[in-house]
mmCIF file of the protein (N, C-alpha, C, O) and its ligand, coordinates in Angstrom:
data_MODEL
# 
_entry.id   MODEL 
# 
loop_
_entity.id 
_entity.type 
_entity.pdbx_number_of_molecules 
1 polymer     1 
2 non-polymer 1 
# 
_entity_poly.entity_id                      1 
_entity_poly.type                           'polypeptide(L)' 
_entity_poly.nstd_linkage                   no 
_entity_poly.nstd_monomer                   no 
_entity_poly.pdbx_seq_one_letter_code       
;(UNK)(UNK)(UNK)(UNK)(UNK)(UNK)(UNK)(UNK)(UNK)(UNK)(UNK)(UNK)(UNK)(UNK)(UNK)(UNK)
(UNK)(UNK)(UNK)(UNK)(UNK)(UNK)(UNK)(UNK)(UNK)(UNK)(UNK)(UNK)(UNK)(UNK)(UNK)(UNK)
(UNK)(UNK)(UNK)(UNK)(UNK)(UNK)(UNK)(UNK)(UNK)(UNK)
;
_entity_poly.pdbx_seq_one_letter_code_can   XXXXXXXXXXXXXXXXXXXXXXXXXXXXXXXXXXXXXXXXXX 
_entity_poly.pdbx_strand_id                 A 
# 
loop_
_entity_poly_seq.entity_id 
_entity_poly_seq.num 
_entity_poly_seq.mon_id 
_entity_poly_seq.hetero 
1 1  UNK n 
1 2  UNK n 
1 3  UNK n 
1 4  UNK n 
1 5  UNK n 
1 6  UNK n 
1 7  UNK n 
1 8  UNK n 
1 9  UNK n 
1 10 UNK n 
1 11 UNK n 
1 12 UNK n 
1 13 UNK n 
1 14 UNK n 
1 15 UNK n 
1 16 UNK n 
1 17 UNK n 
1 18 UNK n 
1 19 UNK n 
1 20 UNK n 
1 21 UNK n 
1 22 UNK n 
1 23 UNK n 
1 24 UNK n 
1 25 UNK n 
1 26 UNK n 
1 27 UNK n 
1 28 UNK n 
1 29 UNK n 
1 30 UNK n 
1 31 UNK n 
1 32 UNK n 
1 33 UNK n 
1 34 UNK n 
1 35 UNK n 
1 36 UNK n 
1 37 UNK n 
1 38 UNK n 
1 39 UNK n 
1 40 UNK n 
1 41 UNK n 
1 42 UNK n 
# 
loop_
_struct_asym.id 
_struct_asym.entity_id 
A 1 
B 2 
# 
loop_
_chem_comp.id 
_chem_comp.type 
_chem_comp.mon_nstd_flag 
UNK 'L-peptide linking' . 
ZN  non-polymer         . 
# 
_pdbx_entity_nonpoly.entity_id   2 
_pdbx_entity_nonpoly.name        ? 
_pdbx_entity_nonpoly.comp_id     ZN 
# 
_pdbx_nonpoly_scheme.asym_id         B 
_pdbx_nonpoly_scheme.entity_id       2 
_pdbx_nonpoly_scheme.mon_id          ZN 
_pdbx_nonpoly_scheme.ndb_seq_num     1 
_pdbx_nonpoly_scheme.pdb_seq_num     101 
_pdbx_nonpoly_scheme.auth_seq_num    101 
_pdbx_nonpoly_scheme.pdb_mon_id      ZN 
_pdbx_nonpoly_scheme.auth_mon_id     ZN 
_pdbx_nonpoly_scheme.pdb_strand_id   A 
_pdbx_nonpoly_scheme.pdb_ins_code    . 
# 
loop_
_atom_site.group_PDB 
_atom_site.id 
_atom_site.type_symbol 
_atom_site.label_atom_id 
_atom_site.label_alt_id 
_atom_site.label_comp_id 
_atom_site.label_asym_id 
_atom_site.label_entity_id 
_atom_site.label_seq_id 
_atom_site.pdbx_PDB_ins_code 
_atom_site.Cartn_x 
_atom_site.Cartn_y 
_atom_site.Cartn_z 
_atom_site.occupancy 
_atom_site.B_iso_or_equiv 
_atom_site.pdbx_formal_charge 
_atom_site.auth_seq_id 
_atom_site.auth_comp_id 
_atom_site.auth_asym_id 
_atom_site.auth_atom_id 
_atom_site.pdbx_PDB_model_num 
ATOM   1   N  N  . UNK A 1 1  ? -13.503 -16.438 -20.611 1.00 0.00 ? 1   UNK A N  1 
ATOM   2   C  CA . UNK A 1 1  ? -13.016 -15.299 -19.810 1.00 0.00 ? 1   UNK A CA 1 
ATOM   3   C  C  . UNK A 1 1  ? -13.781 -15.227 -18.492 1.00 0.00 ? 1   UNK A C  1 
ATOM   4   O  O  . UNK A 1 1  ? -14.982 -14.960 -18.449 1.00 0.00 ? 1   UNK A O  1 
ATOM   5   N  N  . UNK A 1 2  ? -13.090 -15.458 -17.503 1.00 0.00 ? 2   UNK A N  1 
ATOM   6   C  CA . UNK A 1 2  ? -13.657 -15.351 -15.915 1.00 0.00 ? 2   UNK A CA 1 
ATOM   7   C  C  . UNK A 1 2  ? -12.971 -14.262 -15.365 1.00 0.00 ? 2   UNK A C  1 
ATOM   8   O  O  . UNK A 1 2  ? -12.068 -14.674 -14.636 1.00 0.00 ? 2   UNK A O  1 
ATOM   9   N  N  . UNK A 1 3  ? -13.045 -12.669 -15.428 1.00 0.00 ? 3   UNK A N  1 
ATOM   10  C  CA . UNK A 1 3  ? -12.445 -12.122 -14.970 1.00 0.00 ? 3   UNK A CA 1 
ATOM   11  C  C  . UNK A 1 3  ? -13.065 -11.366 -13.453 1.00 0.00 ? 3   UNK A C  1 
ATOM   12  O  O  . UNK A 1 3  ? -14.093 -10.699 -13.336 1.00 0.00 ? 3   UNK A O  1 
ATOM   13  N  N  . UNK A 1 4  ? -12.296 -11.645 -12.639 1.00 0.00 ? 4   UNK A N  1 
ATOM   14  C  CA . UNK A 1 4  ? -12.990 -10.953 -10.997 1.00 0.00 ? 4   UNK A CA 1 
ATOM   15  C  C  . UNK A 1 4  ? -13.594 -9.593  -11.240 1.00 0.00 ? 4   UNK A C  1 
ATOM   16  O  O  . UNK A 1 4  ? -12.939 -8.745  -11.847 1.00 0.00 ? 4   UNK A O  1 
ATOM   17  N  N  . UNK A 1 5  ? -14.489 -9.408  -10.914 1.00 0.00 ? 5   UNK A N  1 
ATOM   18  C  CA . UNK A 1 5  ? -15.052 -7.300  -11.004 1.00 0.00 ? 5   UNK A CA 1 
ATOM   19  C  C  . UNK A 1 5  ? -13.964 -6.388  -9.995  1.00 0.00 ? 5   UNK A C  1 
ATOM   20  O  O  . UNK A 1 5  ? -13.357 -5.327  -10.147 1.00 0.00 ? 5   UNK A O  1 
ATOM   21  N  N  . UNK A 1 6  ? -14.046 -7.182  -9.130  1.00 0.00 ? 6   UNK A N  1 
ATOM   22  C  CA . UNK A 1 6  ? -12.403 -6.129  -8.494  1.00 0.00 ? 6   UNK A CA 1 
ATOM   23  C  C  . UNK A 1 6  ? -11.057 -6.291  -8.951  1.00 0.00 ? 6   UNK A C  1 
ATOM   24  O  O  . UNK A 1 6  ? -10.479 -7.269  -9.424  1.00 0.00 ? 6   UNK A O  1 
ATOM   25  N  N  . UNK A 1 7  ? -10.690 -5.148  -8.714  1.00 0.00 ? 7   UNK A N  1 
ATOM   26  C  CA . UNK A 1 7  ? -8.826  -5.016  -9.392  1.00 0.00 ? 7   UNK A CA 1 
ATOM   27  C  C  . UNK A 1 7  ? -8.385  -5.979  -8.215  1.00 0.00 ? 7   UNK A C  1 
ATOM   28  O  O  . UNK A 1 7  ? -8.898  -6.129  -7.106  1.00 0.00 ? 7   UNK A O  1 
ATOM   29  N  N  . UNK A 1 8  ? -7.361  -6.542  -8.748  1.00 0.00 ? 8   UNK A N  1 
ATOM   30  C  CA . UNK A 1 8  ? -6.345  -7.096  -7.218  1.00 0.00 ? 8   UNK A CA 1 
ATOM   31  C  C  . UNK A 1 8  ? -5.246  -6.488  -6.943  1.00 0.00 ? 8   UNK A C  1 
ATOM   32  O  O  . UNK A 1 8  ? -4.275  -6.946  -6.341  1.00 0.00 ? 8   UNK A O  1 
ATOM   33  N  N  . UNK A 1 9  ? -5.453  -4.982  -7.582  1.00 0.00 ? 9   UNK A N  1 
ATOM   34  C  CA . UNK A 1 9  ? -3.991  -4.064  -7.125  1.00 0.00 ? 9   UNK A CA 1 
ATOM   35  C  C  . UNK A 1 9  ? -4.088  -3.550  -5.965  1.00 0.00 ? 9   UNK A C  1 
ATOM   36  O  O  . UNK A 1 9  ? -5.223  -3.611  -5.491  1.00 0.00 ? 9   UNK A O  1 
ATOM   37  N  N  . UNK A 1 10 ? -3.500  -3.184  -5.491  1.00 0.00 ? 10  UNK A N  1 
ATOM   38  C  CA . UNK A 1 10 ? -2.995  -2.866  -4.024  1.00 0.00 ? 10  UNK A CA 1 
ATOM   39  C  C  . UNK A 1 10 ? -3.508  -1.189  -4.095  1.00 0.00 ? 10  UNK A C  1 
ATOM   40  O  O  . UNK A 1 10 ? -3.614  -0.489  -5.102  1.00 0.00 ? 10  UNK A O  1 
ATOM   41  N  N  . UNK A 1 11 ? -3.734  -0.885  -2.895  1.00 0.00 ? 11  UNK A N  1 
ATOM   42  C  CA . UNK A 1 11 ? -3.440  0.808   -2.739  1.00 0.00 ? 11  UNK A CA 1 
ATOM   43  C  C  . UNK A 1 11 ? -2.584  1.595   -2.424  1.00 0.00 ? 11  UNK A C  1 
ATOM   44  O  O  . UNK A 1 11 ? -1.634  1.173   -1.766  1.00 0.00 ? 11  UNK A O  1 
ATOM   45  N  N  . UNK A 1 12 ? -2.668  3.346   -2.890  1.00 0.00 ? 12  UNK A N  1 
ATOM   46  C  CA . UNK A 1 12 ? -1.528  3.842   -2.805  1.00 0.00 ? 12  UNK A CA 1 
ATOM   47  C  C  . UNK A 1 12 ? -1.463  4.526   -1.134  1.00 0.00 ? 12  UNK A C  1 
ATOM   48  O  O  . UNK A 1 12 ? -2.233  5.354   -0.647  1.00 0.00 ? 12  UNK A O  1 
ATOM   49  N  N  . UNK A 1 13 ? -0.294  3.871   -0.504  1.00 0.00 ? 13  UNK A N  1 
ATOM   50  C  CA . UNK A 1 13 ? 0.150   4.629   0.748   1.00 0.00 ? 13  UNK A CA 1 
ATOM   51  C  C  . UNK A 1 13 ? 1.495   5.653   0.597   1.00 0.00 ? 13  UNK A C  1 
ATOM   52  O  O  . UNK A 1 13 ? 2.397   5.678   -0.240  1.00 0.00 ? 13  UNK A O  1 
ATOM   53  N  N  . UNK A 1 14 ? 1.192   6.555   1.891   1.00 0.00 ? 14  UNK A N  1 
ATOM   54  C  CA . UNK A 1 14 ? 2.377   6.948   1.897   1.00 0.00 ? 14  UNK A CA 1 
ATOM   55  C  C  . UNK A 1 14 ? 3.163   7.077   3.244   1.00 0.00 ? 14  UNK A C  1 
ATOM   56  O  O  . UNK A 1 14 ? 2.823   7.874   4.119   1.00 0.00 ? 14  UNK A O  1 
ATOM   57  N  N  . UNK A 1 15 ? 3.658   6.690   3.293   1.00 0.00 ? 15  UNK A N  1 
ATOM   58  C  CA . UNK A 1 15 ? 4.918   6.898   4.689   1.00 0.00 ? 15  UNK A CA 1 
ATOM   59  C  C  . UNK A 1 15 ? 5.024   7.913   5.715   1.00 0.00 ? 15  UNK A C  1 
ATOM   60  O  O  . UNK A 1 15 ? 5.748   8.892   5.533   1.00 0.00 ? 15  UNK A O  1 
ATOM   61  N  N  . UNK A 1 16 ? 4.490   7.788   6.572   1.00 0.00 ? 16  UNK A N  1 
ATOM   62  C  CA . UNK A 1 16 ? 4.727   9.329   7.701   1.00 0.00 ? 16  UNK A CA 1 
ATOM   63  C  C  . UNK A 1 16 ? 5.923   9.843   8.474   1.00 0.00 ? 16  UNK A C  1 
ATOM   64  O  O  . UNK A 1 16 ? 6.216   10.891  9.049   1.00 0.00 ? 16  UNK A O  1 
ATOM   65  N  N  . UNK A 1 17 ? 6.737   8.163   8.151   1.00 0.00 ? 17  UNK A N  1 
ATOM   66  C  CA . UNK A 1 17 ? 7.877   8.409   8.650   1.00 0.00 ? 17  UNK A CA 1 
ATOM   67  C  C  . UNK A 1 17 ? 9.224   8.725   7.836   1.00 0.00 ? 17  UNK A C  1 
ATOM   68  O  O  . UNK A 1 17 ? 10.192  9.291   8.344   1.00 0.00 ? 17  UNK A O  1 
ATOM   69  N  N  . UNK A 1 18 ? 9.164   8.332   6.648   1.00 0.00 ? 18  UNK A N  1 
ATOM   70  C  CA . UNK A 1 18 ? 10.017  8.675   5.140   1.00 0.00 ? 18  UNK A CA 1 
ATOM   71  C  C  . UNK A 1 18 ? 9.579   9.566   4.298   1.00 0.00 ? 18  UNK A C  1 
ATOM   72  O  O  . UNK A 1 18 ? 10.229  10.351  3.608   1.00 0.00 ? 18  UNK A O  1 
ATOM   73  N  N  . UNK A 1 19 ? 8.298   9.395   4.388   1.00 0.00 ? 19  UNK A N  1 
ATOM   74  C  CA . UNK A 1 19 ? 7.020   9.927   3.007   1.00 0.00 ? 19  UNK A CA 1 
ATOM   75  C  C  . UNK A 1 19 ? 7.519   9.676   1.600   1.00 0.00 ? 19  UNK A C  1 
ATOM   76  O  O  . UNK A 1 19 ? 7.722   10.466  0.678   1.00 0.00 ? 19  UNK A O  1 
ATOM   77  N  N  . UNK A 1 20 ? 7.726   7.764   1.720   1.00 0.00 ? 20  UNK A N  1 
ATOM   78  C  CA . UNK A 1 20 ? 8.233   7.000   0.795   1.00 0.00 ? 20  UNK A CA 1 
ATOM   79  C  C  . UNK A 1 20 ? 6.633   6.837   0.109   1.00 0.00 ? 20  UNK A C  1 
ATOM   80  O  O  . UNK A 1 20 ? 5.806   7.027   1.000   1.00 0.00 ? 20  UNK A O  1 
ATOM   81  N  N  . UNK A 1 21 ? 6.149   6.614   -0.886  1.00 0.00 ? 21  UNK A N  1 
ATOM   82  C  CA . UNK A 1 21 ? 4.980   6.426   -1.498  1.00 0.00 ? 21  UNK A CA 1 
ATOM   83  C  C  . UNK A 1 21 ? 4.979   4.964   -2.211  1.00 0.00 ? 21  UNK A C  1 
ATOM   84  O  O  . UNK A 1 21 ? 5.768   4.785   -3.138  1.00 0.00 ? 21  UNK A O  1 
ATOM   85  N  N  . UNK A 1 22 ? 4.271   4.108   -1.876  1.00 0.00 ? 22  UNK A N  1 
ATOM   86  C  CA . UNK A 1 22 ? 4.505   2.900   -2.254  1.00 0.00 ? 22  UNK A CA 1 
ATOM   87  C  C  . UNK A 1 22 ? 2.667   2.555   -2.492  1.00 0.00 ? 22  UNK A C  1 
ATOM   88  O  O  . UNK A 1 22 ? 1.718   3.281   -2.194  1.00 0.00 ? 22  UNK A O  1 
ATOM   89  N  N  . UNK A 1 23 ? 2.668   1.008   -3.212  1.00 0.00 ? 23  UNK A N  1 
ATOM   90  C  CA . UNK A 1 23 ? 1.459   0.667   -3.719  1.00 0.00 ? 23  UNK A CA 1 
ATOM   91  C  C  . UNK A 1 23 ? 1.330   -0.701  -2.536  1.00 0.00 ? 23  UNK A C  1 
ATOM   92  O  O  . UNK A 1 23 ? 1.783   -1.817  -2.789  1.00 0.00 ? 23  UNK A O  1 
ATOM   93  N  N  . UNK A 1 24 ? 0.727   -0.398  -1.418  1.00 0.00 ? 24  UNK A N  1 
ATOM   94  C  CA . UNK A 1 24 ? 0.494   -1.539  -0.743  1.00 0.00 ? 24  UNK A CA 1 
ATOM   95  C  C  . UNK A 1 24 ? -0.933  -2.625  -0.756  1.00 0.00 ? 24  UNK A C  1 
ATOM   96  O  O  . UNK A 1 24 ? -2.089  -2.428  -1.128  1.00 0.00 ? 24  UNK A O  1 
ATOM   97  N  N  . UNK A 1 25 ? -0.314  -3.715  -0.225  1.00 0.00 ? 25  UNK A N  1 
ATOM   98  C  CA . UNK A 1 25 ? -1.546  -4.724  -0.441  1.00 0.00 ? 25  UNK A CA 1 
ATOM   99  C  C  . UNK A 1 25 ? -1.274  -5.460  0.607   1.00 0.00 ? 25  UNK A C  1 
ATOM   100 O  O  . UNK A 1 25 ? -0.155  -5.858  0.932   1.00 0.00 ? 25  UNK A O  1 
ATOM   101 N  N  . UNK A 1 26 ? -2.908  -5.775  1.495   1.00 0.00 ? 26  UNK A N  1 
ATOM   102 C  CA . UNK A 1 26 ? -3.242  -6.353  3.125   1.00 0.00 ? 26  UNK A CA 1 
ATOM   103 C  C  . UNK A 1 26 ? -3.555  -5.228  3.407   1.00 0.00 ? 26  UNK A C  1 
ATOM   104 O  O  . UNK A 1 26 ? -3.378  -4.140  2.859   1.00 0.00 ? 26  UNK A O  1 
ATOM   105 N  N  . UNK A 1 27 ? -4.269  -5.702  4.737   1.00 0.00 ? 27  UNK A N  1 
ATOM   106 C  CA . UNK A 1 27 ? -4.759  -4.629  5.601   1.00 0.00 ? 27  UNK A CA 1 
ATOM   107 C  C  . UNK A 1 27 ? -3.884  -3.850  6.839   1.00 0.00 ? 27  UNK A C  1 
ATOM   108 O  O  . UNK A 1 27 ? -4.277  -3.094  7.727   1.00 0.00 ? 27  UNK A O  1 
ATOM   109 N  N  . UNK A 1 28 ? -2.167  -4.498  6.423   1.00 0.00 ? 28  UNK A N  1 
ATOM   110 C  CA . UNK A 1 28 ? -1.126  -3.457  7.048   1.00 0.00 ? 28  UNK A CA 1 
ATOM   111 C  C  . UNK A 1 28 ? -0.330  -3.420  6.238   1.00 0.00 ? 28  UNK A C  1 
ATOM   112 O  O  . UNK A 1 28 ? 0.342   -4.351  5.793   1.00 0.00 ? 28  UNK A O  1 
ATOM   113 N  N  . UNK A 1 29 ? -0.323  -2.080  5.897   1.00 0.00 ? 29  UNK A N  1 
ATOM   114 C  CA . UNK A 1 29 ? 0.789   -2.800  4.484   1.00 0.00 ? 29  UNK A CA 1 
ATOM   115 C  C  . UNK A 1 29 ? 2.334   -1.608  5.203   1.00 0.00 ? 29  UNK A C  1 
ATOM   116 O  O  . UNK A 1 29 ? 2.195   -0.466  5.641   1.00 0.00 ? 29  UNK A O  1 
ATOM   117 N  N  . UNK A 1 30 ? 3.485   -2.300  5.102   1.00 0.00 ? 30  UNK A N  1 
ATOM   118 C  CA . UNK A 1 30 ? 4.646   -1.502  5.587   1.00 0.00 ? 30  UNK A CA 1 
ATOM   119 C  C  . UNK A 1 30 ? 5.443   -0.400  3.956   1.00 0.00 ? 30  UNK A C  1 
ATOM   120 O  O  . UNK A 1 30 ? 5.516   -0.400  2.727   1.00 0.00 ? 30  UNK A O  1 
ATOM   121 N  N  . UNK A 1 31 ? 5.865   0.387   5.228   1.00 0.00 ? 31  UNK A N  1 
ATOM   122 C  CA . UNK A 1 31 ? 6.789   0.988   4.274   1.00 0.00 ? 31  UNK A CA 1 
ATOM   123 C  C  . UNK A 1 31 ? 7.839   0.448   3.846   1.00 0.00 ? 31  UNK A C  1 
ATOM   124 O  O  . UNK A 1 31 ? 8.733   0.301   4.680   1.00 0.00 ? 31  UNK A O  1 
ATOM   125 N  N  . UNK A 1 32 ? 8.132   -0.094  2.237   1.00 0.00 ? 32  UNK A N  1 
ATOM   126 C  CA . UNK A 1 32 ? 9.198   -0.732  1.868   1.00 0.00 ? 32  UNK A CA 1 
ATOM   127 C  C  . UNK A 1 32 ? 10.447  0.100   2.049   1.00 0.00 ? 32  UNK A C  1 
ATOM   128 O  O  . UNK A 1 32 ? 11.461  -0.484  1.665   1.00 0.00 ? 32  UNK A O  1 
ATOM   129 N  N  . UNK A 1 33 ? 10.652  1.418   2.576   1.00 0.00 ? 33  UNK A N  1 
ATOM   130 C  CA . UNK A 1 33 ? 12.281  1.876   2.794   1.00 0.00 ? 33  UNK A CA 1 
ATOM   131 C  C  . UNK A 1 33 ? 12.569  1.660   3.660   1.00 0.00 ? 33  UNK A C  1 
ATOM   132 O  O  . UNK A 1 33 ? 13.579  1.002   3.909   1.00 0.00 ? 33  UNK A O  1 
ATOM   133 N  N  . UNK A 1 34 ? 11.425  2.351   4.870   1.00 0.00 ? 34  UNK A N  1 
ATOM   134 C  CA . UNK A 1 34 ? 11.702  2.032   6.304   1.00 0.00 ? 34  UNK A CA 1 
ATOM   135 C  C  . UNK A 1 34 ? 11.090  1.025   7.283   1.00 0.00 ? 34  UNK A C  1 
ATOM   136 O  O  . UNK A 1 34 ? 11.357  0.892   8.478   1.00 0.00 ? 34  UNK A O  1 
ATOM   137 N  N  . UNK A 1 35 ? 10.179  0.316   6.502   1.00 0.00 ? 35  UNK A N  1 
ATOM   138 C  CA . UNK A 1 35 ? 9.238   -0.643  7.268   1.00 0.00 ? 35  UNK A CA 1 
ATOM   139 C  C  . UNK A 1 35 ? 8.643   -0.480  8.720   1.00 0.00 ? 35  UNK A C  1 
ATOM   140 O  O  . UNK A 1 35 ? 8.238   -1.159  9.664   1.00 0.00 ? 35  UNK A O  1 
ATOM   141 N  N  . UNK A 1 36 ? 8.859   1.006   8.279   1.00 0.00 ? 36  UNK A N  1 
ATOM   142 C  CA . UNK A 1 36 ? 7.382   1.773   8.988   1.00 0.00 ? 36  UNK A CA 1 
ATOM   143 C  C  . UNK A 1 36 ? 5.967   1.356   8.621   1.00 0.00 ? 36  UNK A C  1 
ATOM   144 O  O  . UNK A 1 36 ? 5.543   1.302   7.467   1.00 0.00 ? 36  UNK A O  1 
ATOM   145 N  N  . UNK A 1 37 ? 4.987   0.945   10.190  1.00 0.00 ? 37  UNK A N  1 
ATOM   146 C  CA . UNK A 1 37 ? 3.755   0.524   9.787   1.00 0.00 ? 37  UNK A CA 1 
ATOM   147 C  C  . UNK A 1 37 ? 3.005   2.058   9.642   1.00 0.00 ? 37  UNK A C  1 
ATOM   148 O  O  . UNK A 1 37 ? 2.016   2.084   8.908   1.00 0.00 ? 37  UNK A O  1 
ATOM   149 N  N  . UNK A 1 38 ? 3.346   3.113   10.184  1.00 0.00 ? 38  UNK A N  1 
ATOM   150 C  CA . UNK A 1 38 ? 2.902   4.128   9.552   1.00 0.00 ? 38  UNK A CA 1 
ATOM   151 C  C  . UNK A 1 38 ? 2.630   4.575   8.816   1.00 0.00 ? 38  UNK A C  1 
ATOM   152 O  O  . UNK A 1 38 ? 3.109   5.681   8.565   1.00 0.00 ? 38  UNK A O  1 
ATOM   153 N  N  . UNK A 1 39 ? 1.711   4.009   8.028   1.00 0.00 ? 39  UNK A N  1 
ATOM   154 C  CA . UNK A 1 39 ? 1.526   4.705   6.331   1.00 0.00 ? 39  UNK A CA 1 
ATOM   155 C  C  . UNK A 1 39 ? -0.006  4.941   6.811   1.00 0.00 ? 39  UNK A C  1 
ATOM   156 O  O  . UNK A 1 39 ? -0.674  4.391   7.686   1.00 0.00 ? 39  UNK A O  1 
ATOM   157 N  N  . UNK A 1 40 ? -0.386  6.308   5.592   1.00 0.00 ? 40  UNK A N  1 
ATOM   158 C  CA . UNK A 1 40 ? -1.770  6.334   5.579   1.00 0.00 ? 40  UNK A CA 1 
ATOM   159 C  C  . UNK A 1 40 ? -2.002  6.190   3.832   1.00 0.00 ? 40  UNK A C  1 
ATOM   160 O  O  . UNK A 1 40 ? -1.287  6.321   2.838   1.00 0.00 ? 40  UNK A O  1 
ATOM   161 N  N  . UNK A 1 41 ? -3.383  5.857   4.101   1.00 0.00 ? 41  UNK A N  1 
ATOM   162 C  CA . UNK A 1 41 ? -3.932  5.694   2.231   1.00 0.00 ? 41  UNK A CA 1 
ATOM   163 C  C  . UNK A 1 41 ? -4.017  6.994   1.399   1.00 0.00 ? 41  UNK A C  1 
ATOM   164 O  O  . UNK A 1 41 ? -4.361  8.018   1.991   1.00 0.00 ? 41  UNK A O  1 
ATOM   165 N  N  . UNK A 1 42 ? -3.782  7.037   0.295   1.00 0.00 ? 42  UNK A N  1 
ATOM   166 C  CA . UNK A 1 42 ? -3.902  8.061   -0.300  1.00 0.00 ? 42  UNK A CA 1 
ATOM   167 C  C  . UNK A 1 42 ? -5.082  7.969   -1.081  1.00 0.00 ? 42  UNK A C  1 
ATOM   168 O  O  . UNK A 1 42 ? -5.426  8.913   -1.793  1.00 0.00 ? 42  UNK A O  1 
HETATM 169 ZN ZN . ZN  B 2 .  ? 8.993   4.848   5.356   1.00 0.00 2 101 ZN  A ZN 1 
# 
């Protein structure tokens, strides 16, 4: 068992322009409805 100490899940954003709530991953992650780069982290 080699398991990494960090999760590799993504974080939760949410949309400023939909306020679609999605689980993003990268350091821009878009809004999947509107692919607004506007999201902030929750
Ligand atoms: Zn959006």
């Amino acid at each position: 068992m080699d398991m990494p100490p960090e999760r590799v899940k993504g974080k939760n954003y949410k949309c400023n322009e939909c306020g679609e709530r999605f689980n993003g991953i990268g350091r821009r992650p878009m809004c999947p409805s509107c692919q607004s780069e506007d999201v902030v982290e929750e």
